[in-house]
PDB file of N, H, CA, C and O in Angstrom:
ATOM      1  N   UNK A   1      15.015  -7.497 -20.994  1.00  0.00           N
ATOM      2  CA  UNK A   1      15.190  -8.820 -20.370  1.00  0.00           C
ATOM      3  C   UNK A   1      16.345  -9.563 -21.040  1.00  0.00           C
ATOM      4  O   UNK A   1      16.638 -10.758 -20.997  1.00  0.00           O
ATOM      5  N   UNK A   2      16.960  -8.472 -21.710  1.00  0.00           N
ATOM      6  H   UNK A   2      16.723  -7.501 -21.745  1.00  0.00           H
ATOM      7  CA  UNK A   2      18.402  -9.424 -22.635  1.00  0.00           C
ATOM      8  C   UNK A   2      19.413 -10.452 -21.335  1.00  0.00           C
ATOM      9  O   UNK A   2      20.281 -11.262 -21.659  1.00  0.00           O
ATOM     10  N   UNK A   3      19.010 -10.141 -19.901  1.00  0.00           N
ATOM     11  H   UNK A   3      18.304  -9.483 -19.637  1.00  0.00           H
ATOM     12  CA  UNK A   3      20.352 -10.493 -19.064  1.00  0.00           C
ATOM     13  C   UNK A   3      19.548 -11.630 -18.782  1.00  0.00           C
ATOM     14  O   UNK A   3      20.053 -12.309 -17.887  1.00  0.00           O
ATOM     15  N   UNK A   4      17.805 -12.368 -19.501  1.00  0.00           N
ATOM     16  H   UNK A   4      17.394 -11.817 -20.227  1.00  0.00           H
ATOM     17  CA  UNK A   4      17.420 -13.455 -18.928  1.00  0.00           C
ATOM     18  C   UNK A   4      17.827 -14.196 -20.276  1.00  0.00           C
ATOM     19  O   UNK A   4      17.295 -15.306 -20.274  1.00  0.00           O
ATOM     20  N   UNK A   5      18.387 -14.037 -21.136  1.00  0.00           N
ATOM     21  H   UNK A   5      18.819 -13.135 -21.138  1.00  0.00           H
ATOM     22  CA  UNK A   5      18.189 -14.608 -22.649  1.00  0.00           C
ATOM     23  C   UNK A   5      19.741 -14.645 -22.569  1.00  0.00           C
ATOM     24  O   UNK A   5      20.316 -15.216 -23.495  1.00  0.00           O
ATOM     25  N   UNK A   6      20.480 -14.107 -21.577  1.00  0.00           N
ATOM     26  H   UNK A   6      20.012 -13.643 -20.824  1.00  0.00           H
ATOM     27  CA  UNK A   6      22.342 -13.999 -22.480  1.00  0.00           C
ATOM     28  C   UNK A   6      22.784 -15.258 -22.575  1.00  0.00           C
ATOM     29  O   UNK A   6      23.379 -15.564 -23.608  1.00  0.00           O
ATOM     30  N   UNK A   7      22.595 -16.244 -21.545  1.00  0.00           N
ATOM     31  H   UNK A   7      22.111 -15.996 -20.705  1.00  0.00           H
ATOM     32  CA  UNK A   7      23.145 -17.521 -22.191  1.00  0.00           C
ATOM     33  C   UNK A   7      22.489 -18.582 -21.605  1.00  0.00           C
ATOM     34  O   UNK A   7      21.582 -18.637 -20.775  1.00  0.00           O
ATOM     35  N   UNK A   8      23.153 -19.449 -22.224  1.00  0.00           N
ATOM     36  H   UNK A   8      23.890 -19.404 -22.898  1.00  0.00           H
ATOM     37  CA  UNK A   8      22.204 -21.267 -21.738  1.00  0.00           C
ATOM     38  C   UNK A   8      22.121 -21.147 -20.309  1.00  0.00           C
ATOM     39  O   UNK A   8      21.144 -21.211 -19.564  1.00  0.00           O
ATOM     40  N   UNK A   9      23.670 -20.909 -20.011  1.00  0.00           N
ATOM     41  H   UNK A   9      24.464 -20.857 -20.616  1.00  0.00           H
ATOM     42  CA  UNK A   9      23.962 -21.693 -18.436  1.00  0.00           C
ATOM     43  C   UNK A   9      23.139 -20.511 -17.579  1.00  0.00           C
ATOM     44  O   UNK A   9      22.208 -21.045 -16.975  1.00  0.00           O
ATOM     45  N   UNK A  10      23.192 -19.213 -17.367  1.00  0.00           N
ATOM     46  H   UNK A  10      23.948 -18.780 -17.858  1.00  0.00           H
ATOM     47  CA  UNK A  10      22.502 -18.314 -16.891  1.00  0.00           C
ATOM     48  C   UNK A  10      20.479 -18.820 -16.895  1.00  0.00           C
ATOM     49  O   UNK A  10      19.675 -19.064 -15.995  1.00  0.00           O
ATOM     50  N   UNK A  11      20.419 -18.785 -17.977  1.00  0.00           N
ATOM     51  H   UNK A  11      21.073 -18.586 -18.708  1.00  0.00           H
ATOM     52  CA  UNK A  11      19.176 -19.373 -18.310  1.00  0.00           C
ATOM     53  C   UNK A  11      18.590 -20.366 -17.066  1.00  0.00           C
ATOM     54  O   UNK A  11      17.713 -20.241 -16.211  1.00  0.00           O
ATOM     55  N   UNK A  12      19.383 -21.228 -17.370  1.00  0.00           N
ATOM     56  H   UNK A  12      20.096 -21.330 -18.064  1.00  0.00           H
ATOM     57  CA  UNK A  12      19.649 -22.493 -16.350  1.00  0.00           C
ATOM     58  C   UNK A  12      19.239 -22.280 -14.532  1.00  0.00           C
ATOM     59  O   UNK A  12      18.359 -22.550 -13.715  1.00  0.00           O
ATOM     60  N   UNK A  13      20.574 -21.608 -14.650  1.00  0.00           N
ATOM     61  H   UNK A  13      21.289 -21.390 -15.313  1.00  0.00           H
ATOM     62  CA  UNK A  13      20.441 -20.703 -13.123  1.00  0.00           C
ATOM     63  C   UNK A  13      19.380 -19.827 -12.791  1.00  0.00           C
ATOM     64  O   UNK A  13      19.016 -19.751 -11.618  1.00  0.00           O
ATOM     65  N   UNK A  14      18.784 -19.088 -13.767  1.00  0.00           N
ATOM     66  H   UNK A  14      19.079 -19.150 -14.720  1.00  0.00           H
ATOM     67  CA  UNK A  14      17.160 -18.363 -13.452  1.00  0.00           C
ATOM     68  C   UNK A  14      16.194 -19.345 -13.450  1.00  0.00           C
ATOM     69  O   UNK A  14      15.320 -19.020 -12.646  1.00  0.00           O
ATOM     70  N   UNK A  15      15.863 -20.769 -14.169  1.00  0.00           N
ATOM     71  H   UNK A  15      16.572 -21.034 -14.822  1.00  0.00           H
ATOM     72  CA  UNK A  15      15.191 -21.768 -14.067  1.00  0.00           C
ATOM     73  C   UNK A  15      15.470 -22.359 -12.742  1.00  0.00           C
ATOM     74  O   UNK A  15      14.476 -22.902 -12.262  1.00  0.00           O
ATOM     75  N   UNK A  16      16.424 -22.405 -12.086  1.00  0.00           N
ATOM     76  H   UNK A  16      17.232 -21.964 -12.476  1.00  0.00           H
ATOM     77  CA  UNK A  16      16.628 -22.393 -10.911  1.00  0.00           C
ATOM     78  C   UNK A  16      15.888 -21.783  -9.621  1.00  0.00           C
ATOM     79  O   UNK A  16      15.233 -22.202  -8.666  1.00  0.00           O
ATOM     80  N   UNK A  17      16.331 -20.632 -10.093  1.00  0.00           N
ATOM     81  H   UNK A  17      16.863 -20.292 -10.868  1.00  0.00           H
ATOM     82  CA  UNK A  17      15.863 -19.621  -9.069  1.00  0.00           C
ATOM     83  C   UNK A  17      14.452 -19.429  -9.043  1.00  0.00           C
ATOM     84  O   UNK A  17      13.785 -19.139  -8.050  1.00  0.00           O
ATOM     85  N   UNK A  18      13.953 -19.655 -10.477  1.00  0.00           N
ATOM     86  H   UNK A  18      14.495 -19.891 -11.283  1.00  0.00           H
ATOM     87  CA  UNK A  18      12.255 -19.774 -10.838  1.00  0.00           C
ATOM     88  C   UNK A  18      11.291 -20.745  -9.649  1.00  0.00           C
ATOM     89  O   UNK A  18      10.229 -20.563  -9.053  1.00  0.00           O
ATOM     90  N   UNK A  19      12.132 -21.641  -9.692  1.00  0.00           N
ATOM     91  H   UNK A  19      12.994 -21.789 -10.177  1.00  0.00           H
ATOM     92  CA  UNK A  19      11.731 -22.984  -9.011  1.00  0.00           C
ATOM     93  C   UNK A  19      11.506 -22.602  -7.718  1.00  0.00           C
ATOM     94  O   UNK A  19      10.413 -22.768  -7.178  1.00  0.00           O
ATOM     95  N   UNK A  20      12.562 -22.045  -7.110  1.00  0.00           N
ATOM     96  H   UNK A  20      13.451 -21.910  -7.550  1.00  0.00           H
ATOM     97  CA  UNK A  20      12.378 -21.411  -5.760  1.00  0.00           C
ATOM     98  C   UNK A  20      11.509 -20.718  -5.202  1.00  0.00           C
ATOM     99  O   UNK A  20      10.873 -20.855  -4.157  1.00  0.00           O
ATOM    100  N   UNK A  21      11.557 -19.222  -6.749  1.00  0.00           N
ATOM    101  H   UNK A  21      12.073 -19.111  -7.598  1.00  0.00           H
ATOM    102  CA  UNK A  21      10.903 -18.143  -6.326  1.00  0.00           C
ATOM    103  C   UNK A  21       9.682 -18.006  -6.773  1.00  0.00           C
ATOM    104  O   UNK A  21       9.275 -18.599  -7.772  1.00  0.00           O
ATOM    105  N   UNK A  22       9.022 -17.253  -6.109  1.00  0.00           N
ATOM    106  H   UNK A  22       9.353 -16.771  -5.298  1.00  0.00           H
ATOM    107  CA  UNK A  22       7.213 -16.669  -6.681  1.00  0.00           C
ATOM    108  C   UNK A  22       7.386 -16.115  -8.061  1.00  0.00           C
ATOM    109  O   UNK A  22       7.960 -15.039  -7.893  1.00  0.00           O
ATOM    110  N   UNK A  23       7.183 -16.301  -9.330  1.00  0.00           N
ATOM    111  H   UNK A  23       6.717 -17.175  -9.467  1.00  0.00           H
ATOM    112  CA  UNK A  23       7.545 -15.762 -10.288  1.00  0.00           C
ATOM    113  C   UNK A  23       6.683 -14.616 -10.291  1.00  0.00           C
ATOM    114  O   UNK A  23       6.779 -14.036 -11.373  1.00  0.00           O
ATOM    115  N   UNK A  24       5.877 -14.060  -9.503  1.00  0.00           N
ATOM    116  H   UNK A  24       5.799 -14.531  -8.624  1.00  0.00           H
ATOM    117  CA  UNK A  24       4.652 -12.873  -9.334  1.00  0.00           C
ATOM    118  C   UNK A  24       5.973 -12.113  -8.545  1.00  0.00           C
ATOM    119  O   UNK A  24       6.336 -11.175  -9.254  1.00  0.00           O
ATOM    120  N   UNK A  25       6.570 -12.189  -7.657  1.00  0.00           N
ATOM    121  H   UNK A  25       6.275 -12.952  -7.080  1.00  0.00           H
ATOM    122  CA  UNK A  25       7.648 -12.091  -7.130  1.00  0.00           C
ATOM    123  C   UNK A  25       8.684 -11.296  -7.971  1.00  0.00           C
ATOM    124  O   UNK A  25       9.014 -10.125  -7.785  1.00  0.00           O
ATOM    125  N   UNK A  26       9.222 -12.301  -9.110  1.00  0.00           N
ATOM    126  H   UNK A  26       8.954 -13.253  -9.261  1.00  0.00           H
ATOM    127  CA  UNK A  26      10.158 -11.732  -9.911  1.00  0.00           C
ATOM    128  C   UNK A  26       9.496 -10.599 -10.421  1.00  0.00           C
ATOM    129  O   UNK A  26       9.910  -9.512 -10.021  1.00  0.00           O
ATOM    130  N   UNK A  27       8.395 -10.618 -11.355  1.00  0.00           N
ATOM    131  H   UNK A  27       8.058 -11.502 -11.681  1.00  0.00           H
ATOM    132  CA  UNK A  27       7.800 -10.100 -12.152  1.00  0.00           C
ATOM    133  C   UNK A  27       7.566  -8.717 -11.275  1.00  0.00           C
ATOM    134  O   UNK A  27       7.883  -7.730 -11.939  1.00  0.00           O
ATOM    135  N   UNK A  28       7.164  -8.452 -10.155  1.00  0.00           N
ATOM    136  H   UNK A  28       6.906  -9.253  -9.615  1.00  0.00           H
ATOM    137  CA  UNK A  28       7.203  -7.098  -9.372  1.00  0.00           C
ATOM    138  C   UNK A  28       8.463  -6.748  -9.414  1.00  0.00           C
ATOM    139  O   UNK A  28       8.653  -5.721 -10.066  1.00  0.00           O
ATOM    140  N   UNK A  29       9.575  -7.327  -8.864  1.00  0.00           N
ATOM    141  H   UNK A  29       9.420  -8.161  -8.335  1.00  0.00           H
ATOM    142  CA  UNK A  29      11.034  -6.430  -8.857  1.00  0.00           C
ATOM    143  C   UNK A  29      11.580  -6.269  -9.833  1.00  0.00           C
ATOM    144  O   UNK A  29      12.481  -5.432  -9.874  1.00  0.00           O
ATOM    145  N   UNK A  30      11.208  -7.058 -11.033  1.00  0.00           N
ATOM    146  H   UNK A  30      10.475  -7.739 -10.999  1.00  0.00           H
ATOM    147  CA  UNK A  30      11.547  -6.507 -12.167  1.00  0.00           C
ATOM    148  C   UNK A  30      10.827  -5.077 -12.799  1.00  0.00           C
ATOM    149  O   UNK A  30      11.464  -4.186 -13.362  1.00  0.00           O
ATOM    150  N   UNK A  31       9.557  -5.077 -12.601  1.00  0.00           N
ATOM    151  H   UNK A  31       9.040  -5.801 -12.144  1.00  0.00           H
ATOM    152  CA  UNK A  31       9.283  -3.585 -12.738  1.00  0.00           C
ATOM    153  C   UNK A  31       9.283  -2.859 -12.406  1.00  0.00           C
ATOM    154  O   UNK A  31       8.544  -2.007 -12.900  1.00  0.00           O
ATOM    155  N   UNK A  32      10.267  -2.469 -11.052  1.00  0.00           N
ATOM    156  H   UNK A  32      10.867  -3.161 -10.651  1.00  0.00           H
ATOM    157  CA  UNK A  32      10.728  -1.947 -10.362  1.00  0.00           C
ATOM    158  C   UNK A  32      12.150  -1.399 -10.663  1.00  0.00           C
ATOM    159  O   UNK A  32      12.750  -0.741  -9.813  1.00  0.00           O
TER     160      UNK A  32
END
């Protein structure tokens, strides 16, 4: 998960996208 930790502003932008998305959601395509 180093590419959710590489920087503030990225960070930022996945807190973003968090907001949007089903984080049950993320959490499946990520183990994928």
């Amino acid at each position: 998960m180093a590419w959710f930790f590489w920087k503030d502003n990225a960070f930022t932008l996945m807190r973003d996208a968090l907001a949007n998305l089903d984080i049950e959601e993320i959490w499946r395509a990520r183990k994928r």
